[in-house]
VOBA-1610 file (N, C-alpha, C; in pm, whole numbers, padded with zeros to 5 digits, always signed):
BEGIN
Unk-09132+13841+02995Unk-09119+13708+03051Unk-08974+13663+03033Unk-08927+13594+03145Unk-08798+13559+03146Unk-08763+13415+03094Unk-08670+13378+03014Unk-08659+13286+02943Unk-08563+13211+03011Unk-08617+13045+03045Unk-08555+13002+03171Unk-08523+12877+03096Unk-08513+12804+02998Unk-08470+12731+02898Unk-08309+12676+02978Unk-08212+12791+02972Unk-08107+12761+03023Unk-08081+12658+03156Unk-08172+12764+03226Unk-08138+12696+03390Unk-08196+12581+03347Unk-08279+12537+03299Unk-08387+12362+03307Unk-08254+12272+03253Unk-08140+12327+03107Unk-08095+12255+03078Unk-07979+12245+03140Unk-07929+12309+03232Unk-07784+12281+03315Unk-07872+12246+03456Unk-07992+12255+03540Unk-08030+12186+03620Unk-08038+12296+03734Unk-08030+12384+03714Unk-08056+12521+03803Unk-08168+12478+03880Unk-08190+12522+03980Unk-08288+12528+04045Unk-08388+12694+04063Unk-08513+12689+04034Unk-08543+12819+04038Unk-08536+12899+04119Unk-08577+13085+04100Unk-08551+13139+04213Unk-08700+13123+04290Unk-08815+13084+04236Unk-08904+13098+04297Unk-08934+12982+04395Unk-08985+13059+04509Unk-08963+12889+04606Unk-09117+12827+04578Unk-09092+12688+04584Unk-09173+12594+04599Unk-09286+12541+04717Unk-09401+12543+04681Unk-09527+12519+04746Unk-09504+12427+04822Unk-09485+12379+04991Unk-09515+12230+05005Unk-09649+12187+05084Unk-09732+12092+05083Unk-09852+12061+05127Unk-09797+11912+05207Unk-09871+11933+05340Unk-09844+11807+05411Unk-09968+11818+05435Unk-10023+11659+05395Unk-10188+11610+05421Unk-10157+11544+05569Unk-10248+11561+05667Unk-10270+11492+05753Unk-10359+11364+05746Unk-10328+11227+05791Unk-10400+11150+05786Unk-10369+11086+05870Unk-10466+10980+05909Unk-10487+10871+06037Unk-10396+10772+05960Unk-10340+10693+05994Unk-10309+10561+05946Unk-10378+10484+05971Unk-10495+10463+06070Unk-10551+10406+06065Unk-10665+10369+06001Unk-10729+10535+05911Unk-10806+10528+05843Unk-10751+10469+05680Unk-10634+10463+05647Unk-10575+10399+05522Unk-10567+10258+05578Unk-10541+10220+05668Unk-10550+10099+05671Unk-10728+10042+05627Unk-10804+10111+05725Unk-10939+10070+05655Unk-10947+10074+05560Unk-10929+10170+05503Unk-10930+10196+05327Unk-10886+10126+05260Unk-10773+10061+05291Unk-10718+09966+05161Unk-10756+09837+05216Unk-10824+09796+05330Unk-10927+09662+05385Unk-11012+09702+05277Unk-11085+09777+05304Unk-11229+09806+05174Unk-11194+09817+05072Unk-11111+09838+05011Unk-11074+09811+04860Unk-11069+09699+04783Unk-10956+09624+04923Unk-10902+09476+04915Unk-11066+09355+04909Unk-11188+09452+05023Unk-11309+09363+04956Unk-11388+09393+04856Unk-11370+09516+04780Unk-11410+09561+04716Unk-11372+09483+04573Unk-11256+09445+04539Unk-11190+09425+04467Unk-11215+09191+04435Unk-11194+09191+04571Unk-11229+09065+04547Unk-11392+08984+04477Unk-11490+09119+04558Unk-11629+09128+04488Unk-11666+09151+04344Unk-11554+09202+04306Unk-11523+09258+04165Unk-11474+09132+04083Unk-11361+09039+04121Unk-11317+08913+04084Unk-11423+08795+04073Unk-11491+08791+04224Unk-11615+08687+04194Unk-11714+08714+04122Unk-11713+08860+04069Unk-11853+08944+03955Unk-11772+08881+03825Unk-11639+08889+03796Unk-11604+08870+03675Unk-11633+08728+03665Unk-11613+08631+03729Unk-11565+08449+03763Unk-11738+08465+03715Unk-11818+08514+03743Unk-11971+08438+03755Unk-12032+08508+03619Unk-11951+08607+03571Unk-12017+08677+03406Unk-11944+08564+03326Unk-11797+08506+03323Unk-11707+08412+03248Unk-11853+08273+03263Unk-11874+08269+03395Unk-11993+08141+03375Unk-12116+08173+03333Unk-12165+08292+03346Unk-12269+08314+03249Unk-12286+08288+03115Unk-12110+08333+03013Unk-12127+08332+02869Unk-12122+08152+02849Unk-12029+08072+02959Unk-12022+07948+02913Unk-12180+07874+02902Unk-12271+07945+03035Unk-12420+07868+03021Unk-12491+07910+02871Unk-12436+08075+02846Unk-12517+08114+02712Unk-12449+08027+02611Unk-12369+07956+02586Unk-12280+07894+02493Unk-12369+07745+02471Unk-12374+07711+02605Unk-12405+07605+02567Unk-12570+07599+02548Unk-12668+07693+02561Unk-12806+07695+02564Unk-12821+07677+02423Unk-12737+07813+02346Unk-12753+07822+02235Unk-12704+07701+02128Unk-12570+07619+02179Unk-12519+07567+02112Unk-12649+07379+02108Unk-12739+07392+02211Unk-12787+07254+02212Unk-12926+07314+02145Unk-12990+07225+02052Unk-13093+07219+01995Unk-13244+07221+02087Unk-13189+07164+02179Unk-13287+07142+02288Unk-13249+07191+02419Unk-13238+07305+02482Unk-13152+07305+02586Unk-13235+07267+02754Unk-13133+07209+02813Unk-13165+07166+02957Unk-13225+07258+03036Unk-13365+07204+03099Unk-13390+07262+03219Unk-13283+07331+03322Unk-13225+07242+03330Unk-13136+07237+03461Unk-13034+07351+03418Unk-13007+07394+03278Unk-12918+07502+03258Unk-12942+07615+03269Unk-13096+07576+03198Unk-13179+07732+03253Unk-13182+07832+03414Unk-13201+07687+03484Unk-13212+07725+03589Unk-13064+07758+03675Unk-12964+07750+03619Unk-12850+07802+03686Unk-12820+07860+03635Unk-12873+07934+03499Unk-12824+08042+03417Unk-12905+08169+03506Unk-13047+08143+03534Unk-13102+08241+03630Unk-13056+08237+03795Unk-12973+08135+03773Unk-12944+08154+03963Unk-12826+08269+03974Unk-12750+08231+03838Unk-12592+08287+03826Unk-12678+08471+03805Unk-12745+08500+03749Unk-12801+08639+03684Unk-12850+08669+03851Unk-12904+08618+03937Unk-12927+08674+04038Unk-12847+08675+04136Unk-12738+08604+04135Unk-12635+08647+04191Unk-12559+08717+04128Unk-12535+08768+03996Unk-12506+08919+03942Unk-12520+08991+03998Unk-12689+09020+04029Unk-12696+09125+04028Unk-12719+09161+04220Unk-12753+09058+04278Unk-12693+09093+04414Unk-12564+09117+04434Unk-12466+09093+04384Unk-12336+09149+04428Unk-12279+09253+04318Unk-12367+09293+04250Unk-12335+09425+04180Unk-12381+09511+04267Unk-12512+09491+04340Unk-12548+09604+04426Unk-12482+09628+04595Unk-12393+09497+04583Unk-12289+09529+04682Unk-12231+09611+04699Unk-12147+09570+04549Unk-12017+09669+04514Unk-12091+09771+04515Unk-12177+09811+04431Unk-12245+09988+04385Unk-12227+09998+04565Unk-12337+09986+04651Unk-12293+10043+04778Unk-12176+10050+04857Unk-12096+09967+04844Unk-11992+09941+04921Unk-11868+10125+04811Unk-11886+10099+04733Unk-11821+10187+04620Unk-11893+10353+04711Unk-12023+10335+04725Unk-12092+10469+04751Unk-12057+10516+04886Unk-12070+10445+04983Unk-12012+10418+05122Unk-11912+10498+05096Unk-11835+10409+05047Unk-11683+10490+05051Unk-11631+10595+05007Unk-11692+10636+04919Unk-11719+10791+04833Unk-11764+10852+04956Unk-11868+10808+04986Unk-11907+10952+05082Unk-11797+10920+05233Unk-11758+10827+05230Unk-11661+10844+05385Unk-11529+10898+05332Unk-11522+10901+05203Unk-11399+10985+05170Unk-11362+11137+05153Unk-11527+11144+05159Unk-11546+11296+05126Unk-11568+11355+05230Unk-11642+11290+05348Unk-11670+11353+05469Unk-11478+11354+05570Unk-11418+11290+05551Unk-11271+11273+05589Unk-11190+11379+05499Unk-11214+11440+05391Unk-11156+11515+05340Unk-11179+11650+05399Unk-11333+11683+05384Unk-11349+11796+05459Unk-11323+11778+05624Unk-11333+11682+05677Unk-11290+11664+05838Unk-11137+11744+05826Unk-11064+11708+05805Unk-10900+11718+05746Unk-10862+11851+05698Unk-10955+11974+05647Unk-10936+12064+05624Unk-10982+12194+05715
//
């Protein structure tokens, strides 16, 4: 084996030539792609905004001796809108997995 230490430290370039790969892609399909991300992502923001109001309803259930009807009941409205837009994202996430994968092999 040849000891190439030298060339790396004065900046040689090797003798062996270099691999290059050019991916073909649509631009138009990255543009979709980063649309679906961009809603993907915002679904992800209003999941976090409505778990931040979940712990404040658990805060205050626990913190009152007696707690309100009325808290209860938007503590279960907020949990079902959890979990409908968790199962957004999960599909919207799956969707795109598989349109990424079927575009990959398209492409090859």
């Amino acid at each position: 084996m040849k000891d190439r230490m030298q060339e790396l430290k004065h900046g040689k370039e090797t003798t062996e030539e270099e691999d290059e790969v050019a991916v073909g892609i649509d631009k138009g399909f990255m543009d979709e792609f980063f649309e679906q991300v961009e809603e993907i992502r915002g679904f992800i923001e209003s999941l976090a905004e409505k778990v931040e109001e979940v712990k404040r309803k658990h805060s205050a259930i626990l913190a009152s001796p007696n707690p309100d009807e009325k808290t209860k009941a938007e503590l279960e409205d907020l949990m079902a809108d959890i979990k409908k837009l968790a199962n957004k994202i999960r599909s919207k996430l799956k969707s795109e997995y598989k349109s990424s994968i079927f575009s990959s092999w398209s492409c090859n």
